[in-house]
PAVEXDREN-192697 format. One record per residue (C-alpha): residue number from 1; x, y, z. Coordinates in steps of 0.05 Angstrom, whole numbers, always signed. Example, Ala and Ser with C-alpha at 12.3 -4.5 7.8 and 13.67 -1.06 7.14 Angstrom:
PAVEXDREN-192697
   n      u      v      w
   1   +246    -90   +156
   2   +273    -21   +143
end
This chain:
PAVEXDREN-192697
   n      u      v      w
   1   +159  +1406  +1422
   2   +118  +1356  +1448
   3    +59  +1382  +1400
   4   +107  +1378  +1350
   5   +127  +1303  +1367
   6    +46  +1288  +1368
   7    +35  +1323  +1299
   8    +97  +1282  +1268
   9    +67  +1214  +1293
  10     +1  +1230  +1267
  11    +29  +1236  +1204
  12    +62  +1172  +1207
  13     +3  +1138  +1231
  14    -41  +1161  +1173
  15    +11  +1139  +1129
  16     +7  +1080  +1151
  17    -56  +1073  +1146
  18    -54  +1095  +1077
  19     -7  +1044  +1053
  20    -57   +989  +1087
  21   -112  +1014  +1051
  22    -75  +1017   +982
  23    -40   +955   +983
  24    -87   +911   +965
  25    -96   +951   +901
  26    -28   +949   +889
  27    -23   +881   +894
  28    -80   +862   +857
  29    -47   +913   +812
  30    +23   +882   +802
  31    -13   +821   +785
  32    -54   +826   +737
  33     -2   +880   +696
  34    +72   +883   +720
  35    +73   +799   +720
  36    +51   +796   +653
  37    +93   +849   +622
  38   +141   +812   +658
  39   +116   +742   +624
  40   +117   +782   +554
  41   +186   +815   +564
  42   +214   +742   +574
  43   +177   +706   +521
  44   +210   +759   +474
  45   +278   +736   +486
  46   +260   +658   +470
  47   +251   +618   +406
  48   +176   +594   +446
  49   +136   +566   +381
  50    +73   +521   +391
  51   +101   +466   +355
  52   +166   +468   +399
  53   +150   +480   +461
  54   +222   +458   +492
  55   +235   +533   +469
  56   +203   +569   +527
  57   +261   +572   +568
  58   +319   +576   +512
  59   +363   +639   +520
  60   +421   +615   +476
  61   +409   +682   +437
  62   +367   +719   +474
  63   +361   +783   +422
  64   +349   +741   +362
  65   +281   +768   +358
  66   +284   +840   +368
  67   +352   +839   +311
  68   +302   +800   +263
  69   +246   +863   +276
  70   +303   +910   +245
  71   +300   +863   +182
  72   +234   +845   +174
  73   +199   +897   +123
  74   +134   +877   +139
  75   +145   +895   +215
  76   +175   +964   +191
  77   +112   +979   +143
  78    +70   +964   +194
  79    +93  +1020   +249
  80    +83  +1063   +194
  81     +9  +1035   +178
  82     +1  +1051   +255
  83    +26  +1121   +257
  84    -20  +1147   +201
  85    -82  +1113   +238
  86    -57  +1149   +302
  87    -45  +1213   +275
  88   -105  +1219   +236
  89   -151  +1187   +291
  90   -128  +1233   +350
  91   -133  +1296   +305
  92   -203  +1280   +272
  93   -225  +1262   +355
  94   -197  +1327   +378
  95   -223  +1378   +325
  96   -287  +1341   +318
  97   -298  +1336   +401
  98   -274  +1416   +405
  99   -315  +1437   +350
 100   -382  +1404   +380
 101   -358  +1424   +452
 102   -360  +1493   +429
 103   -430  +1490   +388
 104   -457  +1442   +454
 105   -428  +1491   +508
 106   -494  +1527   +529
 107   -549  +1515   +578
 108   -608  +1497   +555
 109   -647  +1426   +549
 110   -643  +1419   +475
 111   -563  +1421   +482
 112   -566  +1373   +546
 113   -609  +1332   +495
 114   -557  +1337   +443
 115   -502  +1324   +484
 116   -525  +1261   +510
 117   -546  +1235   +436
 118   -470  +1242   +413
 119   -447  +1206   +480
 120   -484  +1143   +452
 121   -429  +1111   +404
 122   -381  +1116   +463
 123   -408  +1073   +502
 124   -423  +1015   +445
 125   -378   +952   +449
 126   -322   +954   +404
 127   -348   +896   +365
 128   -415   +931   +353
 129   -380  +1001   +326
 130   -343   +944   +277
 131   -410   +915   +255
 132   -454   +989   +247
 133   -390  +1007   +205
 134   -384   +946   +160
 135   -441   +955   +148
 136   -443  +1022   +122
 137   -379  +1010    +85
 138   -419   +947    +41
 139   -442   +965    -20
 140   -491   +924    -30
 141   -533   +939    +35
 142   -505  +1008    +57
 143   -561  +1063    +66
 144   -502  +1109    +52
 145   -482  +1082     -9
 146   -560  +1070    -34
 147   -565  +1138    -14
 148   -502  +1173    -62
 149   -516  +1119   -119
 150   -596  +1151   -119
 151   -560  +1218   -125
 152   -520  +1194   -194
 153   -455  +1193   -145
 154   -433  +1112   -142
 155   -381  +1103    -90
 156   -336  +1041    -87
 157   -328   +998    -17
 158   -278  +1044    +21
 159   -258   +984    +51
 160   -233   +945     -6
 161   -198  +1003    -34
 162   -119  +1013    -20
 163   -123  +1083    -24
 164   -184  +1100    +28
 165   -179  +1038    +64
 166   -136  +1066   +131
 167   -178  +1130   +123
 168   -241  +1091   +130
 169   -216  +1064   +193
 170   -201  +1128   +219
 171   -267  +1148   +206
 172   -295  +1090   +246
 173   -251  +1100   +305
 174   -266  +1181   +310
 175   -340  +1167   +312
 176   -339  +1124   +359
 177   -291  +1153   +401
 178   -301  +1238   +397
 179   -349  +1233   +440
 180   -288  +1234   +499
 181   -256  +1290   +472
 182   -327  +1325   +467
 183   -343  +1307   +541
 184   -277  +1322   +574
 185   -272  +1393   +536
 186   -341  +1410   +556
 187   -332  +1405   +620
 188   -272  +1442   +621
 189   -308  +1503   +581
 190   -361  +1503   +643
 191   -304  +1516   +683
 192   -284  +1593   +655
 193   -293  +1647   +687
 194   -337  +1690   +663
 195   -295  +1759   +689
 196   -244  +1747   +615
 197   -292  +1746   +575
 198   -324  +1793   +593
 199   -264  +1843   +599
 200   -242  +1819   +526
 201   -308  +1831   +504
 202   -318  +1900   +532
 203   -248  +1915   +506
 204   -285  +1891   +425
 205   -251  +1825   +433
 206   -284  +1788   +373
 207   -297  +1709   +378
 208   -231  +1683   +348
 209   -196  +1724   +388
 210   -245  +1704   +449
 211   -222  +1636   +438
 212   -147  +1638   +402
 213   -127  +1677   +474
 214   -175  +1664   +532
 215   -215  +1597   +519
 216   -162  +1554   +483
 217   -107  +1566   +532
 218   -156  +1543   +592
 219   -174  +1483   +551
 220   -100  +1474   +532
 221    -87  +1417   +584
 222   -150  +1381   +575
 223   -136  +1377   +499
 224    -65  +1355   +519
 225    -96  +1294   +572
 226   -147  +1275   +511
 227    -99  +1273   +456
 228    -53  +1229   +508
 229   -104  +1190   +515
 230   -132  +1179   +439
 231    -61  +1164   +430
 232    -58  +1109   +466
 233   -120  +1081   +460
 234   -113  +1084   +379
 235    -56  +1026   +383
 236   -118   +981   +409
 237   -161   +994   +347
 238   -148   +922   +328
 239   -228   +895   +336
 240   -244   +949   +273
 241   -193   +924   +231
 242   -197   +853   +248
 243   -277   +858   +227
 244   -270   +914   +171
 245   -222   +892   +133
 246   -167   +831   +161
 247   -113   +873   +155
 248   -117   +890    +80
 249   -125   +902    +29
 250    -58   +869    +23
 251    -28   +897    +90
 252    -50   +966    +72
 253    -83   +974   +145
 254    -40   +911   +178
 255    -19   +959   +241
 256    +41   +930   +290
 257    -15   +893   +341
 258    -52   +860   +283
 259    +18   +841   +263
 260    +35   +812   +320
 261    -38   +774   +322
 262    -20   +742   +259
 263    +56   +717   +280
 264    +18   +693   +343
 265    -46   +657   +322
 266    -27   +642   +247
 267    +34   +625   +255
 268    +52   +609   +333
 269   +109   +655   +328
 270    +94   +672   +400
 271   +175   +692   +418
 272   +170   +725   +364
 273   +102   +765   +370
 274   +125   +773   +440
 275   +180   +820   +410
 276   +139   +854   +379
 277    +90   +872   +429
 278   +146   +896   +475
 279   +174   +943   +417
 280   +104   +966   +404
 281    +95   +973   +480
 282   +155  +1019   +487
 283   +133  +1053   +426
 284    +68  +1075   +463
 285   +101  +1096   +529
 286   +152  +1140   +487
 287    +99  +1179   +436
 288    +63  +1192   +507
 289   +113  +1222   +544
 290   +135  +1264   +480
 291    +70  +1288   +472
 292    +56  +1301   +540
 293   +123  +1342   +540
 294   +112  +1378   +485
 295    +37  +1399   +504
 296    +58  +1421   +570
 297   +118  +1449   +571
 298    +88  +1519   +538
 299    +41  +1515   +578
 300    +87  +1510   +653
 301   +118  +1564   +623
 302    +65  +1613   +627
end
């Protein structure tokens, strides 16, 4: 009993001392996010304007923002605009980081080499990535369109085009940011055991079938954590739009945050940009836990 007694205030004690040691984090934490998420969630339910600022703390109609969202077509087009960049970002990331993870997967100092070449646009400021790709998307001084127009193949700005305008953003984001995907799923592959494969391979288990029912359902939940978080970090792609191509042409690539950037800063709607941050900020927090639900719940299963 009395060992017992000892054990139990051990535990409490290194509790405790747990709690001391985290809390400043968690303060430091709760200030500089849950106050202002806070400071946004309240803004969104005033009239606050730069050119009246008496409006900050009016709450005679506290919804009127979030009811206008419903109405406002330009608001609704853009969630769409967002979507398709999501969708297509996260899938180009994951099949483009799990087909080099695959090809990279190997020891040998050519592929160390290799892999540490494709880490490089990861770690380039957002800004830069905008730059290197503006500039490749210009005509006039691209080596890749000097390069097709030597070839007899002349290729319009895929930035000033409607039609391939989103896509070339895509295309932006994915090289910059497959390097994550590539990284998270090669460390995961290092992490097989070799005793499968070999069994399925003595049993004339050819590659596909190596990887459809050994490799990929190892790698399931790493795909699942990177696709989580491509998804999120794709509603923060505003830098390559705002350099690329300022939303248009027309609002063809005008995604909810660059939205809300222009009700802000052009307009000093900031009640009303506040509303839609919030919206867009829900929006995130329910597309992760859907996806996370759906990528895992197979997967508990088994």
């Amino acid at each position: 009993m009395a060992h017992a007694l000892s054990a139990a205030g051990w535990q409490g004690e290194r509790r405790r001392a747990f709690l001391a040691g985290l809390s400043p984090a968690l303060a430091v934490l709760l200030l500089i996010t849950l106050v202002p998420a806070a400071a946004l969630l309240v803004a969104s339910f005033t009239p606050l304007q730069l050119t009246d600022p008496a409006g900050t703390f009016r709450f005679d109609d506290p919804l009127v923002n979030y009811r206008q969202l419903l109405h406002d077509g330009r608001f609704l087009a853009s969630i769409a605009v967002q979507l398709k960049l999501s969708v297509s970002s996260v899938v180009l990331q994951l099949a483009a980081g799990l087909g080099l993870a695959l090809l990279l997967n190997g020891k040998s100092r050519v592929l160390e080499g290799a892999r540490t070449v494709f880490l490089i646009p990861m770690v380039l400021p957002p800004i830069v990535v905008a730059l290197i790709w503006k500039i490749m998307y210009t005509p006039d001084i691209s080596p890749l369109h000097r390069g097709l127009e030597a070839l007899g193949w002349p290729v319009r700005s895929l930035i000033a085009n409607p039609d391939t305008a989103l896509w070339a953003i895509s295309l932006a984001d994915t090289w910059q940011w497959f390097p994550f995907t590539m990284l998270m799923v090669l460390a995961s592959l290092q992490m097989i055991p070799d005793d499968p494969i070999e069994a399925a391979t003595l049993e004339g288990a050819n590659r596909w079938q190596l990887f459809r029912h050994i490799v990929l359902p190892y790698i399931r939940p790493v795909l699942v954590v990177c696709a989580l978080f491509r998804l999120i970090d794709s509603f923060k792609a505003f830098p390559l739009i705002y350099v690329l191509t300022n939303g248009g042409p027309g609002s063809v690539t005008e995604v909810t945050n660059f939205y809300g950037f222009i009700q802000a800063f052009n307009f000093s709607y900031w009640g009303y940009a506040s509303a839609i941050a919030t919206v867009m900020l829900v929006g995130v927090f329910l597309l992760s836990w859907l996806v996370g639900k759906l990528g895992w719940s197979d997967h508990d299963k088994r």
